[in-house]
C-alpha positions as CSV (number, residue, x, y, z in Angstrom):
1,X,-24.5,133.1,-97.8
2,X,-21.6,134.1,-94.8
3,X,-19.0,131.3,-94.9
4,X,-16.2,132.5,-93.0
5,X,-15.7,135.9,-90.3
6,X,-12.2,136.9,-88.9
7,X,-11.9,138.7,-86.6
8,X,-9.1,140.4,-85.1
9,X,-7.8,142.7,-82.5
10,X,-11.8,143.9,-82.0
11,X,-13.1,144.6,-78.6
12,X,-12.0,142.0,-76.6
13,X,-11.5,139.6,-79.5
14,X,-7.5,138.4,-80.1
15,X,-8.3,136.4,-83.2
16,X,-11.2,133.8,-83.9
17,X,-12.6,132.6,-87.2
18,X,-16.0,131.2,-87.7
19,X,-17.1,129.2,-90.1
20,X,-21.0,128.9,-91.1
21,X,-23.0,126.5,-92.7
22,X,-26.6,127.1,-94.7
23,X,-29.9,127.0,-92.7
24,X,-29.8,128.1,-89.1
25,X,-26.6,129.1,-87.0
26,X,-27.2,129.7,-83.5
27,X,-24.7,131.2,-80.9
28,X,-25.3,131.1,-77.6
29,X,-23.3,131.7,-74.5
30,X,-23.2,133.9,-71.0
31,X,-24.8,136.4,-70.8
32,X,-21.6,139.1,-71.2
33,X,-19.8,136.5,-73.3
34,X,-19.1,138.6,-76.9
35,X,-22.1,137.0,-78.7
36,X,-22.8,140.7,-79.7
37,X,-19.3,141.7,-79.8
38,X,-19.3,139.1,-83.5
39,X,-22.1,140.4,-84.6
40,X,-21.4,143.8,-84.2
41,X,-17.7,143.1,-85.8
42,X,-20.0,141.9,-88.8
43,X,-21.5,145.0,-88.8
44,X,-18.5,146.9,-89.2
45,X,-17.4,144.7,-91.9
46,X,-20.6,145.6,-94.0
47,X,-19.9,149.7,-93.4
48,X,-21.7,150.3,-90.2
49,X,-19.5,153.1,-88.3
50,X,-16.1,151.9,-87.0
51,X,-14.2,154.0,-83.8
52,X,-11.1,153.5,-82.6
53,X,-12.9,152.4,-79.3
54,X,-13.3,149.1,-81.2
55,X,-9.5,148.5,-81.2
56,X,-8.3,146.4,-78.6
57,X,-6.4,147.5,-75.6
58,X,-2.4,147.3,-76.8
59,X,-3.3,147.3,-80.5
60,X,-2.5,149.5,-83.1
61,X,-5.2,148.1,-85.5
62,X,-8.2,145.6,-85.9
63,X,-9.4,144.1,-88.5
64,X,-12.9,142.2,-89.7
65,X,-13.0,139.8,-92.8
66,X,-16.3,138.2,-93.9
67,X,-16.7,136.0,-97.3
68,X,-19.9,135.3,-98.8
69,X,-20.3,132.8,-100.9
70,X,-22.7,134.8,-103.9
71,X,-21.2,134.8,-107.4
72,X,-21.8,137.7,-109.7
73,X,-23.6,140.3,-107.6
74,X,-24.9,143.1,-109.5
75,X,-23.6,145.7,-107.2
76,X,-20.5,145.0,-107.5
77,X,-20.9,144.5,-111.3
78,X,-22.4,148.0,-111.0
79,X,-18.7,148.9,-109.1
80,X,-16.7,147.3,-111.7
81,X,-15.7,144.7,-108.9
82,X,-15.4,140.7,-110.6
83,X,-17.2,138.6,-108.2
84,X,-17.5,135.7,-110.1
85,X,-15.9,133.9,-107.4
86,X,-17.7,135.7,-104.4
87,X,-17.3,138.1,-102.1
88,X,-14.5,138.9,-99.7
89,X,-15.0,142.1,-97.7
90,X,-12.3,143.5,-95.5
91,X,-11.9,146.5,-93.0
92,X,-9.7,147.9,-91.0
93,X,-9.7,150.3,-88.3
94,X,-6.4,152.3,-87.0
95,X,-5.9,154.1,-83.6
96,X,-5.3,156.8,-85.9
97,X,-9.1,157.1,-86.6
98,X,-8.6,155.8,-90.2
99,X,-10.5,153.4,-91.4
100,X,-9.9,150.9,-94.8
101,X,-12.0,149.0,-97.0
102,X,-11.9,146.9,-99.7
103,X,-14.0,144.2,-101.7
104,X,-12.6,141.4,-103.6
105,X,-9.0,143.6,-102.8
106,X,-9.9,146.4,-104.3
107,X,-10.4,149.5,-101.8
108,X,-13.7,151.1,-101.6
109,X,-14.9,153.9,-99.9
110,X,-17.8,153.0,-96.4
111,X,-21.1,154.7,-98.9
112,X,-20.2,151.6,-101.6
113,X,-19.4,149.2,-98.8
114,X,-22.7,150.0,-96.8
115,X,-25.0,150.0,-100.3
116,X,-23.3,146.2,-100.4
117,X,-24.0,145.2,-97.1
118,X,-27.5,146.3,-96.6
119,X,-28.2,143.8,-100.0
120,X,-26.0,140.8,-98.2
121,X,-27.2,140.9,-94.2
122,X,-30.1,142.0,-92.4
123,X,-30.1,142.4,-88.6
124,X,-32.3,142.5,-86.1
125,X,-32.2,142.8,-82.4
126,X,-34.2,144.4,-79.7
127,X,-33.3,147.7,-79.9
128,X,-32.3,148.1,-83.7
129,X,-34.4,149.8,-86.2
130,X,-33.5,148.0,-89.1
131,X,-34.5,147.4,-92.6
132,X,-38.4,146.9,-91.7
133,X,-38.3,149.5,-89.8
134,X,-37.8,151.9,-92.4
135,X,-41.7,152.7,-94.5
136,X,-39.8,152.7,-97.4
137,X,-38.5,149.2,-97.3
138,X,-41.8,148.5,-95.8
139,X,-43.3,149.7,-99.4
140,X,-40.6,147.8,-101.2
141,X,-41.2,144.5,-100.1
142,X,-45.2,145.0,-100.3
143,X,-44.6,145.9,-103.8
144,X,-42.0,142.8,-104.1
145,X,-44.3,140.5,-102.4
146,X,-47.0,141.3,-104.6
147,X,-44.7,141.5,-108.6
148,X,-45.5,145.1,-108.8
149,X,-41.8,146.1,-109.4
150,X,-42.4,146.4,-112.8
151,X,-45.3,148.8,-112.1
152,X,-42.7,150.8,-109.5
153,X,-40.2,151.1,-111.6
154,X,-42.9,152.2,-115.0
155,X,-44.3,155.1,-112.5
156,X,-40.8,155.9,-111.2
157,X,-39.5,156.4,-115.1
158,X,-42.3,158.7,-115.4
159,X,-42.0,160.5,-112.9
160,X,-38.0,161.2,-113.8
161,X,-39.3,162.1,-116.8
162,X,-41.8,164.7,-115.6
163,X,-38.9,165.8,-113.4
164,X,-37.1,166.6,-116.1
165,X,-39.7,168.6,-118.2
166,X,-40.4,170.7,-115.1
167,X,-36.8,171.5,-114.8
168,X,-36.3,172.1,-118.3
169,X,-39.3,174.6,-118.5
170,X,-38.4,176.2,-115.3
171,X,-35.3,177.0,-116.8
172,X,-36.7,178.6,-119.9
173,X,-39.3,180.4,-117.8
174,X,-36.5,181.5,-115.8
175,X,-35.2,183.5,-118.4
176,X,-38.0,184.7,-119.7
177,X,-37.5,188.5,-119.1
178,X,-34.0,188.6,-119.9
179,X,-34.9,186.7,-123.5
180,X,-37.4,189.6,-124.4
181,X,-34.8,191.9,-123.8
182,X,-32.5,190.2,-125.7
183,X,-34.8,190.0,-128.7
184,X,-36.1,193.4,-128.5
185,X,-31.5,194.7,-128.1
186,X,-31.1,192.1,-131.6
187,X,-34.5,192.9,-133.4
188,X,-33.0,196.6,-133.0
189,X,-29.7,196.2,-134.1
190,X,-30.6,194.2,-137.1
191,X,-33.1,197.2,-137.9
192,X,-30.1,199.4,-137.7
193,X,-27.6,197.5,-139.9
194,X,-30.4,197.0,-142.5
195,X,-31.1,200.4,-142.9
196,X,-27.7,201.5,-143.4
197,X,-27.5,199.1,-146.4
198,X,-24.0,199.4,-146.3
199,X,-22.0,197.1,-149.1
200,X,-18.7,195.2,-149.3
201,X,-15.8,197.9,-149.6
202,X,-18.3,201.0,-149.6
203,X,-16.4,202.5,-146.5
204,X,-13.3,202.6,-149.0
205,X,-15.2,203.9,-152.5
206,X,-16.8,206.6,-150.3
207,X,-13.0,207.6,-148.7
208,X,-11.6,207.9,-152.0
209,X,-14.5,209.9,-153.2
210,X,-14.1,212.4,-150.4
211,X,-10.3,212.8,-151.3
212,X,-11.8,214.0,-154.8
213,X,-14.0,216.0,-153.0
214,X,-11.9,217.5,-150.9
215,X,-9.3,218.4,-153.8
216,X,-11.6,219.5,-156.6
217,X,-10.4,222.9,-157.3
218,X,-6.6,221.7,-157.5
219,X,-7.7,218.8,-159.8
220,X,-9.7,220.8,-161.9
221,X,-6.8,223.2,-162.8
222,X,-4.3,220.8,-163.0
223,X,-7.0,218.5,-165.7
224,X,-7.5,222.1,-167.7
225,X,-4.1,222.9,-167.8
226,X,-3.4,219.1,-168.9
227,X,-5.7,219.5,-171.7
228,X,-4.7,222.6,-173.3
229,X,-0.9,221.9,-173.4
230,X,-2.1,218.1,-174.8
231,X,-4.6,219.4,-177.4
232,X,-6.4,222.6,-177.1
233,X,-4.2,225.4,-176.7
234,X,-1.7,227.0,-179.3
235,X,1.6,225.1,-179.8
236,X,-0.1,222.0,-177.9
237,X,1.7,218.9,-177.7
238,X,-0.7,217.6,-180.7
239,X,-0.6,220.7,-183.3
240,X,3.8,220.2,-182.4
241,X,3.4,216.4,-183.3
242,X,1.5,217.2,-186.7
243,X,4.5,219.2,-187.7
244,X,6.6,216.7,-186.4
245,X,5.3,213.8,-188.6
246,X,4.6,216.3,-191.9
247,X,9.0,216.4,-191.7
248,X,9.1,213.4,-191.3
249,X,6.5,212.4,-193.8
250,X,8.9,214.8,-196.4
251,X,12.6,213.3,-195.7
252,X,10.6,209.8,-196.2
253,X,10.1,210.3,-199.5
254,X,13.9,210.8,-199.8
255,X,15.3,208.6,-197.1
256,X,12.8,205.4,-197.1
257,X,15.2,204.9,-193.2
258,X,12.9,207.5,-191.8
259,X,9.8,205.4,-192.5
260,X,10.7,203.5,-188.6
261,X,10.0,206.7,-186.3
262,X,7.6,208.0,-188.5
263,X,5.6,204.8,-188.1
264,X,6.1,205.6,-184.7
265,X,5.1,208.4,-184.2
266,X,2.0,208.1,-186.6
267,X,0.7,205.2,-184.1
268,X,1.4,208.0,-181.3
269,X,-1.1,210.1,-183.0
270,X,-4.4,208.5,-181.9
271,X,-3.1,207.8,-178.1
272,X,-2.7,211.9,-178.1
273,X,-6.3,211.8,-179.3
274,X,-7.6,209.2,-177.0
275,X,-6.0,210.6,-173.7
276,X,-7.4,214.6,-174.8
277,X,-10.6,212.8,-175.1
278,X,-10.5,211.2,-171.7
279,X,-9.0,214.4,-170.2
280,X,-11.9,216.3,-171.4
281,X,-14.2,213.5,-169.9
282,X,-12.6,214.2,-166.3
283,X,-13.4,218.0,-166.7
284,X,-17.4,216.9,-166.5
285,X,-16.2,214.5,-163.9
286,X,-14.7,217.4,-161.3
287,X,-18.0,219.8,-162.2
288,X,-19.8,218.4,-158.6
289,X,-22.9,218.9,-156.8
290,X,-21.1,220.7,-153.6
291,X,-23.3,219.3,-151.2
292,X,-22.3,215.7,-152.3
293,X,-19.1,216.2,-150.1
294,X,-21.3,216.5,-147.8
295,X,-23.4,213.3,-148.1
296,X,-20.1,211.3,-148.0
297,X,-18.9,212.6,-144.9
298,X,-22.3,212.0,-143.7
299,X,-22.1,208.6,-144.7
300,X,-19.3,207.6,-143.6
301,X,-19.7,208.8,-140.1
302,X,-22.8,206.6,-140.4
303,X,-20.2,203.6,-141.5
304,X,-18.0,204.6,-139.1
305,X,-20.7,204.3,-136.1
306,X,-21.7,200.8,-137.2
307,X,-18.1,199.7,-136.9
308,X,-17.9,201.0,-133.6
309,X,-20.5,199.1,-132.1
310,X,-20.6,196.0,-134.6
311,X,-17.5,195.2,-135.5
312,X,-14.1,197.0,-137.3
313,X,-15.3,196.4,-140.9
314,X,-18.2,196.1,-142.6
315,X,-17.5,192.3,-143.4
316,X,-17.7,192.1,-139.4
317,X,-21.1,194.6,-139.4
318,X,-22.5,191.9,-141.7
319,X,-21.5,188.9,-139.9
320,X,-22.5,190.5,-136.8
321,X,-26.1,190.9,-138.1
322,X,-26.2,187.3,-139.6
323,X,-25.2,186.4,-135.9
324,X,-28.1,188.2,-134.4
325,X,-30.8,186.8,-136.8
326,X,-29.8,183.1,-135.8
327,X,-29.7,184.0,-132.2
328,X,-33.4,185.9,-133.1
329,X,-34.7,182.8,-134.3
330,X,-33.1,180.5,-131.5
331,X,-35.3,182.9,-129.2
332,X,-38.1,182.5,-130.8
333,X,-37.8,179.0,-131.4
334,X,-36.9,178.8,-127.3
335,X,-40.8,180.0,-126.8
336,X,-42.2,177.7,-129.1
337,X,-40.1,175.2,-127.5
338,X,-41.4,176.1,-124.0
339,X,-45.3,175.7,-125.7
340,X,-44.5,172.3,-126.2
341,X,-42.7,171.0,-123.4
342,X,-45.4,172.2,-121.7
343,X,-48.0,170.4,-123.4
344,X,-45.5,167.3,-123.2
345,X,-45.7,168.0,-119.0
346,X,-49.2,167.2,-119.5
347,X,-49.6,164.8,-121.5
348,X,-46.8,163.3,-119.2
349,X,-48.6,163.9,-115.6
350,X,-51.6,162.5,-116.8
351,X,-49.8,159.6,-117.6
352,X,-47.7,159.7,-114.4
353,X,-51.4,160.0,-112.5
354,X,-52.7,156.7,-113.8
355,X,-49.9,154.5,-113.6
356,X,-49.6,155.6,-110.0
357,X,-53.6,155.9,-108.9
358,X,-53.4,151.8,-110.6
359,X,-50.4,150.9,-108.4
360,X,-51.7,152.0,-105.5
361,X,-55.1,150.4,-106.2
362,X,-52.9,146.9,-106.7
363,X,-51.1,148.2,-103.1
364,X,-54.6,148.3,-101.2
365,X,-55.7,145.6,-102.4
366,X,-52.5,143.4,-101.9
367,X,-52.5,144.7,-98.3
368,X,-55.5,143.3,-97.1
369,X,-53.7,139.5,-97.9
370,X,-50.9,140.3,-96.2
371,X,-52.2,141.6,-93.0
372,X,-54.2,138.4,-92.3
373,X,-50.9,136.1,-92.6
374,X,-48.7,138.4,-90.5
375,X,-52.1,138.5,-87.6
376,X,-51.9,134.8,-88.2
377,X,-48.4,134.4,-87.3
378,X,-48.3,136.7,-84.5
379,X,-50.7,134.9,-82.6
380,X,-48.6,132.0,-82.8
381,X,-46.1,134.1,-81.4
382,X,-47.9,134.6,-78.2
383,X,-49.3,137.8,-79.4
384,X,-53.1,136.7,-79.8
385,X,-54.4,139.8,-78.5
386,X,-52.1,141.8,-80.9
387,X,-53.0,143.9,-84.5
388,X,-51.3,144.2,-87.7
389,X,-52.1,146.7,-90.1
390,X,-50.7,148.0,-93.3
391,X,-51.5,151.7,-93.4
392,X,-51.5,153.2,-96.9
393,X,-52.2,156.8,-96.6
394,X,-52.2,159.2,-100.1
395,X,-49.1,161.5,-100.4
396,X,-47.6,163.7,-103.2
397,X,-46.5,161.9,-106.2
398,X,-43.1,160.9,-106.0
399,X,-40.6,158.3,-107.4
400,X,-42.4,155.3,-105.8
401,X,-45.9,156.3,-106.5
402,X,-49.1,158.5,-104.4
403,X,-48.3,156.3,-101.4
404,X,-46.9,156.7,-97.7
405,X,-46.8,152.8,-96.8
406,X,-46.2,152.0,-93.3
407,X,-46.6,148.9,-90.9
408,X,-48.9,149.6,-87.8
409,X,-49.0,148.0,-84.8
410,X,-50.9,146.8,-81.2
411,X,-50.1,144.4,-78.8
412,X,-53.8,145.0,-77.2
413,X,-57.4,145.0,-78.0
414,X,-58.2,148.8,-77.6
415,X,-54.6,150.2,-78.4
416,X,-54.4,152.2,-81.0
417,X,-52.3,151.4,-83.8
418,X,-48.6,152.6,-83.9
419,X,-45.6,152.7,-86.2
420,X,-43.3,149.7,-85.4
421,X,-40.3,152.1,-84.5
422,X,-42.8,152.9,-82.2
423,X,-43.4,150.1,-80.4
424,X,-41.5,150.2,-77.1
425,X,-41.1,146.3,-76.2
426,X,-38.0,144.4,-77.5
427,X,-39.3,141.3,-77.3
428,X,-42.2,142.4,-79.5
429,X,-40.3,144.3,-81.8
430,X,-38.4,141.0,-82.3
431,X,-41.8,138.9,-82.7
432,X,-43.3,141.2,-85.3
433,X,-39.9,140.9,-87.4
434,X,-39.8,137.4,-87.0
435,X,-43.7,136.9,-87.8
436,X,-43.4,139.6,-90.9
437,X,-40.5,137.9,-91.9
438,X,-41.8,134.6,-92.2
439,X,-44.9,135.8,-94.3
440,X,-42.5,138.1,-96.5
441,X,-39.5,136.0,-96.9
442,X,-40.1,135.2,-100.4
443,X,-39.9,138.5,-101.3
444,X,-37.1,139.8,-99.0
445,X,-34.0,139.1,-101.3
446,X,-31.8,139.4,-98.6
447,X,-29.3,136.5,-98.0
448,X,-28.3,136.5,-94.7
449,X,-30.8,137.8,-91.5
450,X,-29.5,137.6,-88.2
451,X,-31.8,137.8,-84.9
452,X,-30.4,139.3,-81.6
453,X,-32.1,137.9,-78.8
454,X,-35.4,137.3,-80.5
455,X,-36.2,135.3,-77.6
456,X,-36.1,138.0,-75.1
457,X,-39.0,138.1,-73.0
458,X,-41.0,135.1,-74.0
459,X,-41.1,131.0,-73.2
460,X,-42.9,127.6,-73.3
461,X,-44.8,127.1,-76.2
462,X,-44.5,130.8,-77.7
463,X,-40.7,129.7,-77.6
464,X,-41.6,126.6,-79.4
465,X,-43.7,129.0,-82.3
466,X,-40.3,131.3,-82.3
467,X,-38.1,128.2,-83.0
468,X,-40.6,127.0,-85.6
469,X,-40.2,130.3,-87.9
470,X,-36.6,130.7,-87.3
471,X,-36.2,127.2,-88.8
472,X,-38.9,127.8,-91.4
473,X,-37.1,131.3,-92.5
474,X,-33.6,129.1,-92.7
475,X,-35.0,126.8,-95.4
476,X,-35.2,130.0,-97.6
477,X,-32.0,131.6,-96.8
478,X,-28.9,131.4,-94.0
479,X,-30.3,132.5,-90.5
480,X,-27.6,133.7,-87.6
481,X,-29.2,133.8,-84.3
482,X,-28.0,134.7,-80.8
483,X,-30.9,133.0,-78.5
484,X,-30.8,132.2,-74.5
485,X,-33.9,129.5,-75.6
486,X,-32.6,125.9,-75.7
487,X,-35.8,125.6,-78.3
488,X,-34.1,127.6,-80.8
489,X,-30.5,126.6,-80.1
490,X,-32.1,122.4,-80.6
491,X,-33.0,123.2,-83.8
492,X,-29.7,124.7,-85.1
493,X,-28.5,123.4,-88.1
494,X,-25.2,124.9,-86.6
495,X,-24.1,125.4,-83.2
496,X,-21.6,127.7,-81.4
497,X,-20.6,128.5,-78.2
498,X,-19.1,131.6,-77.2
499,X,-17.3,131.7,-74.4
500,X,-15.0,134.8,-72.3
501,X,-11.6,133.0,-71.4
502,X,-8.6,134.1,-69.4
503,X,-5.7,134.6,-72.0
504,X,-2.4,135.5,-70.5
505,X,-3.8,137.5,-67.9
506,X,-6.6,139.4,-70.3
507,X,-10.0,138.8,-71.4
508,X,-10.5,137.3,-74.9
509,X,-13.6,136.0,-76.5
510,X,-13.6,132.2,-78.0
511,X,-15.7,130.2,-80.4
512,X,-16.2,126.4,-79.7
513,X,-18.6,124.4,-82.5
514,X,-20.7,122.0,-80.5
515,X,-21.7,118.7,-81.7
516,X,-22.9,115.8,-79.8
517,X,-22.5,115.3,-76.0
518,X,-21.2,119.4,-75.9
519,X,-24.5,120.4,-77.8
520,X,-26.5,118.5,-75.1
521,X,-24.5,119.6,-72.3
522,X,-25.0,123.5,-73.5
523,X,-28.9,123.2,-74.4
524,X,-28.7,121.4,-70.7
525,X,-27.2,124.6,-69.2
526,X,-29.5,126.7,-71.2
527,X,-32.7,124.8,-69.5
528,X,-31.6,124.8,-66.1
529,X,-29.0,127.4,-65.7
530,X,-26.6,124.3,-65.2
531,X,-25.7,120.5,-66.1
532,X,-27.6,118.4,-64.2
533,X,-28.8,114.2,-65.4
534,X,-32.1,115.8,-64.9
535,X,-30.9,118.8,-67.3
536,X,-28.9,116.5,-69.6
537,X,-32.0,114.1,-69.6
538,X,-34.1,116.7,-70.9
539,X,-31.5,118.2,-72.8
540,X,-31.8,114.8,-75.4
541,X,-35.4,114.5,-75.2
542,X,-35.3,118.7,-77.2
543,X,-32.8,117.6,-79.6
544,X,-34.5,113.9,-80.5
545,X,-37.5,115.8,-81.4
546,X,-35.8,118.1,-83.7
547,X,-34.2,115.9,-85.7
């Protein structure tokens, strides 16, 4: 609940602090006398829009401080904000047109510090369209008056889900053109690599094979030349060493010192042989197809295109055509992929379709209970004439279900039924809230509710049944209400005053908590429009029969 407000510099306020108690505060006052100008400082504290209008005349800044006493909130949990201790919310506004705000000290932007404030206070006045004004609050607390959160929040998981599926196959269908293109540019270029067949290190085989080519006729006369001065001709380099090694051969058999180079030159002998063998081997190898020159140009032009478009080696070519297989089969993998999301988006509407056709079967249903208790409170309202209906029209699936929920209205036999940020009245905008907020209060989780002149327009024993709920409504949570109705005020669990007094020269706005002879003297005023024994008298006789 709201413990403490400070305010300071606001309006026409200098500095006051009020303290409130559980159940039912009531502030009454003048007409004129700042009873709005504190709730309205409130508001600013829980992220309603600040100007620097606010800012009293000769200040530079005003602040607002407000401390509820709830441990552990989940918002701020959700914020990473410790309130284990409860909640202190502070703002400031500058004449600069800045505003601050922080929670538990820590500074927040006025998005987090509304999302708190609309879970800690509820308002309403005459002219406000608050929280029940709003169809999808109005569906909220149907569904939390009747335990259907957990079926909300099991269709609203579904449908994310379905969200996703159709965002996720809108994107592959998206790209559905520019995928077969792709394949068709990869299936292509894989065709061509493959039909090269090039190999590891062919590009450099075949340009060493066209150098032969392209020097056969020197080779050959330089590998027939070879040959004959190693072997074949007259006075070769073979017939010269058989000479050679029959002297040698003789002066061994004299000088057994030769026997070292003749060994030498005997084992030289077979290596002549050997290399005029493999010389003669190399004169087939030069005798050519001349059109195979040819082919290896043509070949390696072929290489040479593939590296162009592929990559600067054949190593690349082949990784490049590994690359386009994978991406091949991702593709095609993509449109099998799309088959069965698509037949998950089913199987996922379908389900989406019955979990929200059975919650809004447990709505209608639910309705028809509530409707009766709100009619029944509103005649005790002085509304006996008046209708209540819950309209639950279909509407495209969403988050919350097939459902447009929304609270009708008529004051009068024969009106036809409007939306309650329709109806024009104050006074019965403020009944209905009051009589839908007694029926709904256990499932409105909202601490704090505040009623603006609730009384306006109404008396006697209707004031009386307005006073009754108010108090009922406190026993469930902490109720602030500004009231002209000394029925309401007699029944205030707390009671203050406000008052416009003359400070130095200036207006300023001051809080006084009544108790005893005050309290009778003020409910005294509020009967009569003065204190009179008459006033006074009757003044006891409220607040004896509300004890």
């Amino acid at each position: 609940m709201l413990r403490e407000l400070r305010i300071k510099n606001f309006a026409i306020i200098d500095e006051l602090t009020v303290n409130f108690e559980p159940g039912l505060n009531v502030l009454t006052g003048e007409t004129g006398a700042g009873k709005s100008i504190i709730i309205g400082a409130l508001g600013i504290a829980l992220g309603q829009r600040a100007y620097t209008e606010m800012i009293k005349t000769g200040s530079t800044e005003a602040s607002v401080e407000a401390y509820f006493d709830i441990p552990n909130h989940p918002v701020l949990e959700n914020m990473g904000i410790d309130s284990s201790n409860g909640i202190i919310i502070r703002r400031n506004i500058s004449l600069a047109g800045k505003t601050k705000a922080y929670i538990n000290d820590t500074m927040v932007n006025v998005q987090s510090l509304s999302e708190l404030g609309k879970t800690l206070v509820d308002v309403h006045g005459q002219h406000e369209h608050q929280s029940l004004l709003s169809t999808e609050n109005q569906m909220r607390l149907l569904d939390y008056f009747g335990k259907l959160e957990k079926d909300r929040e099991a269709v609203s998981a579904l449908f994310d889900e379905v969200q996703t599926l159709k965002k996720q196959i809108e994107d592959l269908k998206h790209s559905v053109r520019e995928r077969a293109q792709r394949l068709d540019l990869l299936r292509f270029q894989i065709n061509e690599i493959d039909a090269a067949s090039v190999t590891e290190g062919e590009d450099t085989r075949l340009e060493e094979e066209r150098a032969i080519l392209s020097n056969l006729h020197r080779l050959n006369e330089l590998i027939e030349t070879s040959y004959a001065l190693l072997y074949s001709s007259e006075g070769s380099c073979l017939e010269k060493l058989s000479a050679v090694l029959a002297n040698l051969k003789e002066m061994s058999s004299i000088d057994k010192s030769v026997s070292e180079p003749l060994e030498l030159l005997e084992s030289a002998m077979p290596l002549i042989e050997d290399a005029s063998l493999s010389l003669r081997g190399y004169k087939d190898k030069y005798d050519i197809d001349p059109e195979r020159l040819s082919q290896v140009e043509d070949r390696l032009e072929l290489i040479k295109n593939l590296k162009r478009k592929y990559g600067d080696t054949i190593s690349a070519i082949l990784k490049y055509r590994e690359d386009a297989e994978k991406e091949v089969q991702s593709i095609e993998m993509s449109d099998e992929s799309l088959e069965t999301l698509e037949n998950e988006l089913r199987e996922k509407e379908a389900q989406l379709n019955k979990s929200a056709s059975e919650l809004s079967e447990k709505r209608k249903k639910l309705s028809k209970n509530i409707e009766s208790s709100i009619k029944a409170a509103l005649r005790k309202l002085a509304l006996e004439k008046s209708e209540f209906k819950i309209d639950i029209r279909p509407a495209p699936v969403s988050s919350t279900g097939i459902d447009t929920v929304e609270f009708l209205f008529s004051a009068n036999t024969g009106e036809a039924l409007k939306p309650l940020g329709k109806v024009a009245s104050g006074g019965e905008l403020s009944r209905i809230m009051l009589a839908i907020k007694s029926t709904l209060r256990d499932a409105d989780d909202i601490p704090v509710v505040i009623f603006d002149e609730v009384d306006a327009g109404i008396g006697g024993k209707t004031a009386q049944n307005v006073a009754a709920k108010l108090k009922e409504i406190s026993k469930n949570r902490q109720v602030l209400c500004i009231t002209h109705l000394p029925q309401i005020a007699s029944l205030a669990d707390k009671h203050f005053l406000i008052e416009k007094a003359d400070k130095k020269g200036r207006v300023c706005v001051m809080v006084k908590e009544l108790e005893g002879k005050d309290r009778q003297e003020e409910i005294a005023r509020m009967l009569s429009g003065k204190v009179t024994e008459t006033s006074l008298k009757h003044a006891q006789e409220i607040l004896t029969r509300s004890v």
